[in-house]
C-alpha positions as CSV (number, residue, x, y, z in Angstrom):
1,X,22.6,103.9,-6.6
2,X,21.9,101.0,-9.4
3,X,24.0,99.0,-7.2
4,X,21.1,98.9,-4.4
5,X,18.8,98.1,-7.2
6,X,20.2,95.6,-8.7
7,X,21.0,93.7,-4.7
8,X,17.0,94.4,-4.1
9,X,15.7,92.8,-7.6
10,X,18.6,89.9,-7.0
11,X,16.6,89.3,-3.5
12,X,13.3,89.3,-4.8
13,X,13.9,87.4,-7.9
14,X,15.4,84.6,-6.0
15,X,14.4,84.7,-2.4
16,X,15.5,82.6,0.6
17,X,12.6,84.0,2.0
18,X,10.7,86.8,1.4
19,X,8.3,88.8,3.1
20,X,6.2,92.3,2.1
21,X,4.1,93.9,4.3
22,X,2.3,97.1,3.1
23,X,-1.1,98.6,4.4
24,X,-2.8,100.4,7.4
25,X,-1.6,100.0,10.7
26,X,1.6,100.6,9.3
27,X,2.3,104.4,10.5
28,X,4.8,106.8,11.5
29,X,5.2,105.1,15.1
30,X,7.0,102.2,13.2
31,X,9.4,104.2,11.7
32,X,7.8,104.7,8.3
33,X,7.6,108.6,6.5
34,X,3.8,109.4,6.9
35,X,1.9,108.9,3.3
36,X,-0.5,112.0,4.2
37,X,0.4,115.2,5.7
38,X,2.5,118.8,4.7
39,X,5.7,116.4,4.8
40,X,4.1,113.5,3.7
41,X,4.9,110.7,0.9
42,X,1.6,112.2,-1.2
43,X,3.1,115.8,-1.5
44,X,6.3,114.9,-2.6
45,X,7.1,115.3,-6.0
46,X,8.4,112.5,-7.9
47,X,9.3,114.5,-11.2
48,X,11.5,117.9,-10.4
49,X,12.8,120.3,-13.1
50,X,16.0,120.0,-11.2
């Protein structure tokens, strides 16, 4: 998994070109997990005693 890391911090670091887009109108319909919701982003936990 660092591998992906370290390819995304190499793109942003030293862009071509890059773009990010974040906030409303950009929902479920586009493909994105839903923020809000009994499966949503907000209800996951992000710290497990896994």
């Amino acid at each position: 998994m660092t591998t992906i890391y370290n390819q995304c911090a190499k793109a942003i670091q030293d862009p071509d070109v890059l773009i990010i887009s974040a906030g409303a109108g950009m929902g479920v319909d586009s493909g994105l997990p839903a923020f809000r919701g009994i499966e949503g982003f907000s209800e996951q936990s992000l710290f497990t005693n896994d």
